[in-house]
C-alpha positions in Angstrom: -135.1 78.3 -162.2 -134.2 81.3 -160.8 -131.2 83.8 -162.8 -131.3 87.4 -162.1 -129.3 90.5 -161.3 -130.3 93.5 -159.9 -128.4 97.0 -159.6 -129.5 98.4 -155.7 -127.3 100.9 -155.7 -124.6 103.2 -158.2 -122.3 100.7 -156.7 -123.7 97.6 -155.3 -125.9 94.7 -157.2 -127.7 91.3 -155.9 -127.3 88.2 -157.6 -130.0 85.6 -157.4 -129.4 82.3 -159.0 -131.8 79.1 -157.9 -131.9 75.7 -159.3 -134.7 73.0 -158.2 -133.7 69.4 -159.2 -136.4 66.3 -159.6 -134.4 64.3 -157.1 -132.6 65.4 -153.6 -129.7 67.1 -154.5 -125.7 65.6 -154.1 -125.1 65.8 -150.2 -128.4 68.0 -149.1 -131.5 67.7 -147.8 -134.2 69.5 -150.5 -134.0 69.3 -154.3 -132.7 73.2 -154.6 -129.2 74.8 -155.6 -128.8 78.2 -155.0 -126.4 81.0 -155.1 -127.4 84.6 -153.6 -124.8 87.4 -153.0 -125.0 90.9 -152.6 -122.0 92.3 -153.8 -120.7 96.5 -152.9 -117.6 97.8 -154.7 -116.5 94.4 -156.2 -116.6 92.9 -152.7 -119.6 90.0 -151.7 -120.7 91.2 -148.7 -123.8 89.0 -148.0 -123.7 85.2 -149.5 -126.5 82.1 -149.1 -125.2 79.3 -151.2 -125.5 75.5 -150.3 -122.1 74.1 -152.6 -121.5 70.5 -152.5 -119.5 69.3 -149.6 -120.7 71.8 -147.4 -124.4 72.6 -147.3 -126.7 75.1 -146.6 -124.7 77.7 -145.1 -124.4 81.9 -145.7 -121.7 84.3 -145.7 -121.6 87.9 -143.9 -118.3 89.8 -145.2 -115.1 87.2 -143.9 -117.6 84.9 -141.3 -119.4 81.7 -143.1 -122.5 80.3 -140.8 -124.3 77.3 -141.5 -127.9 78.1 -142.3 -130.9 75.9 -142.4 -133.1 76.0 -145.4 -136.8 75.2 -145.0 -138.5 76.8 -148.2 -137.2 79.1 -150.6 -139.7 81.6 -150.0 -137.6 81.6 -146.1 -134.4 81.9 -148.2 -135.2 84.7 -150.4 -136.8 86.9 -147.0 -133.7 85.8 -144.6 -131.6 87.2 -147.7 -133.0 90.6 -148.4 -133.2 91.1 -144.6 -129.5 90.3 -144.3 -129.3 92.7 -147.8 -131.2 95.5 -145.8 -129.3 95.4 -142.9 -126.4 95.7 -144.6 -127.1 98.3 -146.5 -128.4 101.1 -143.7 
């Protein structure tokens, strides 16, 4: 399991939260829950999160894409380069 927070910036922090299951979980493909948001002043800006009913998909301020998982070391990098090019 993963359950951190980091502080990027006087006003900005990222979330990181990552589950694994023994078995598939409810309505996915992979054993893995996860949450990841980076959030500036109060507002998540950048979201990956697969909740139930919906699926792997990601967030970019208002627009939700569906996103296709295929490791979490792929999750975690397609993250922080969605982090860094929100951030410039």
């Amino acid at each position: 399991m993963l359950d951190e927070r980091r502080v990027v910036a006087e006003n900005a922090f990222v979330e990181l939260v990552v589950w694994k299951f023994p078995k598939t979980v409810p309505g996915g493909a992979h054993r893995f829950k996860y949450r990841l948001a980076f959030v500036v002043n109060g507002q998540c800006v950048v979201r990956y999160d697969n909740e139930t009913g919906k699926g792997d998909h990601r967030h970019a301020g208002k627009r939700e894409m569906s996103y296709r998982f295929t490791t979490i070391e792929s999750l975690l990098t397609d993250f922080w380069n969605d982090v860094d090019r929100r951030r410039l």
